[in-house]
N, C-alpha and C positions, 0 to 999 in steps of 0.2 A: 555270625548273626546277619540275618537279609535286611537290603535297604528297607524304609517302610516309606511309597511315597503318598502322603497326606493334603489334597485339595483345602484347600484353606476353607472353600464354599461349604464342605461337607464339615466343618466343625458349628455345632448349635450354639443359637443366641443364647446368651445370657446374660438378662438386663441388668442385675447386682453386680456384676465381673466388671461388664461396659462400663457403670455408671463409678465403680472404684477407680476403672482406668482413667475414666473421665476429668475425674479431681485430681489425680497424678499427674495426668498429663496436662491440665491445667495450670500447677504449681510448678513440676520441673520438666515440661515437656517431654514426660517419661515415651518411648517410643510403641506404635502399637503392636508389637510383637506379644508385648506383656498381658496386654486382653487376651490375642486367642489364643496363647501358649498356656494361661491361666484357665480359658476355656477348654482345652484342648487334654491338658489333665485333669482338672476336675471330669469330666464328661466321659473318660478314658481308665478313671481312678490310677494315675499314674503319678507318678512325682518325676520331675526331669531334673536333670544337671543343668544348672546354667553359668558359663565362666563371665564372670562379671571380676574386670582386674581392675588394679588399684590404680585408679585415674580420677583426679577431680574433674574431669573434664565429664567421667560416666552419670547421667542423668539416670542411669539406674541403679548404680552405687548412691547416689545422690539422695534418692527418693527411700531407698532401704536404709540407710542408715538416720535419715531425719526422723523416719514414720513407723521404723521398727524395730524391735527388741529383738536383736539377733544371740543366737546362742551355737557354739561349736560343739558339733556334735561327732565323736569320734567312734560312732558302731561299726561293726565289719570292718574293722580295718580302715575306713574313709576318715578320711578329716576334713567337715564341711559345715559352713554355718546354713544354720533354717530358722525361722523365725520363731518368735517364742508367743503364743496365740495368747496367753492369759498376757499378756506385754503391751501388744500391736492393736489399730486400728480394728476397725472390721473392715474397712477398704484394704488393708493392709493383708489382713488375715486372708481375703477375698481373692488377693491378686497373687499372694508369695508363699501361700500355706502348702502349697504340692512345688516348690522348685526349690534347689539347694542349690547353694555356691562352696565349691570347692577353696578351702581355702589356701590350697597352695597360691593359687589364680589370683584369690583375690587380695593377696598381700603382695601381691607382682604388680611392674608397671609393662605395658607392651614391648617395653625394651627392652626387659628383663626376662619375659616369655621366650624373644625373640634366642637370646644369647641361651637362656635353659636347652631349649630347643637345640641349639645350635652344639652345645655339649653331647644332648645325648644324638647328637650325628641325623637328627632328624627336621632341620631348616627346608627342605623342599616341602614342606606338607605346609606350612607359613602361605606359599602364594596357590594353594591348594584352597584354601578358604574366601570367603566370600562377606561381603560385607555392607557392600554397596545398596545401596535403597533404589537406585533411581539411572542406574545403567542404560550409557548413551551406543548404539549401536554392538552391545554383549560386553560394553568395556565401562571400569567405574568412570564415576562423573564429576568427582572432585568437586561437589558441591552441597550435596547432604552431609548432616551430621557425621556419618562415620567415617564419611571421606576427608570433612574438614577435620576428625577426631586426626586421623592417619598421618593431615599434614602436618597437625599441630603438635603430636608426637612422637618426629623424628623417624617417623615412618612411611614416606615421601613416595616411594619405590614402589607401595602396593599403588599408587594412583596413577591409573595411565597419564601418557603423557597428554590427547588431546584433551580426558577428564581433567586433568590442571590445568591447563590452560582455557578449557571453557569454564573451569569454576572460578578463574581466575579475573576471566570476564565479566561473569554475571555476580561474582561478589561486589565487582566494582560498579558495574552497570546499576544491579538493582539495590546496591547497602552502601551508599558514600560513605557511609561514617566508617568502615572500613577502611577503606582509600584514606582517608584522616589520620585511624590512626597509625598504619601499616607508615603514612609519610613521618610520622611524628615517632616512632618509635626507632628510625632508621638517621635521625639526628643527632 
């Protein structure tokens, strides 16, 4: 199958989608991927995979399982949850109704992907992927969500080293209450 590469500019507004995304990521600072991936299938008529794993820390595991009626659905051979539309919101319906979650994925935790991974002899593809939001000179920044996600579980190793250390800075610089409790937890 050929890459498809997709401008983000070239996916159409759509005010229902934004304004679902809106109240998501108002409540669990859902990330905006989920707008125009949600735009991007609907507009495409497509349904996409999306591996969303078993982490409290995922604000998008977070927001699907508060706001929607998920159901395991096992056609073609797939084992994947999609949401259940007579269940869910209409923000809900709005945002999750074309994407499915594998549920191999999403009863794993990163650390578990890692070592699966590493079983079926396939660990180099691990720092093949990408994650980072906010990449400082082509390298992560250890400072957005998924880089703080990576540090906080036990996946240190995807974050460059000057991205840890400048996120290392600017959690201290601009979030004292960090520095607080990083002091008070080391007591």
């Amino acid at each position: 199958m050929d890459v498809s590469i997709i401008n983000m500019e070239t996916i159409q507004d759509d005010n229902e989608i934004t304004k679902a995304w809106e109240l998501f990521n108002h409540k669990y600072k859902l990330g905006s991927q989920y707008d125009w991936l949600a735009r991007f299938a609907k507009q495409n008529n497509l349904v996409l995979e999306i591996g969303i794993e078993g982490s409290e820390r995922s604000k998008a595991r977070n927001t699907i399982t508060k706001e929607c009626e998920l159901i395991l659905d096992k056609a073609e051979g797939l084992s994947e949850y999609k949401i259940v539309e007579n269940k869910s919101s209409r923000e809900a319906i709005l945002l999750f109704e074309n994407l499915r979650f594998p549920s191999t994925v999403w009863n794993m935790t990163k650390l578990e992907e890692i070592e699966e991974m590493k079983n079926l002899k396939m660990e180099n593809i691990i720092m093949k992927t990408w994650f980072c939001h906010n990449p400082i000179f082509g390298l992560t920044c250890g400072h957005c969500n998924p880089c703080k996600d990576a540090l906080n579980e036990g996946m240190a190793f995807r974050v460059s080293k000057i991205g840890y250390c400048l996120g290392t800075i600017r959690r201290y610089t601009f979030d004292p209450i960090s520095k607080i409790k990083d002091m008070i937890s080391t007591k």
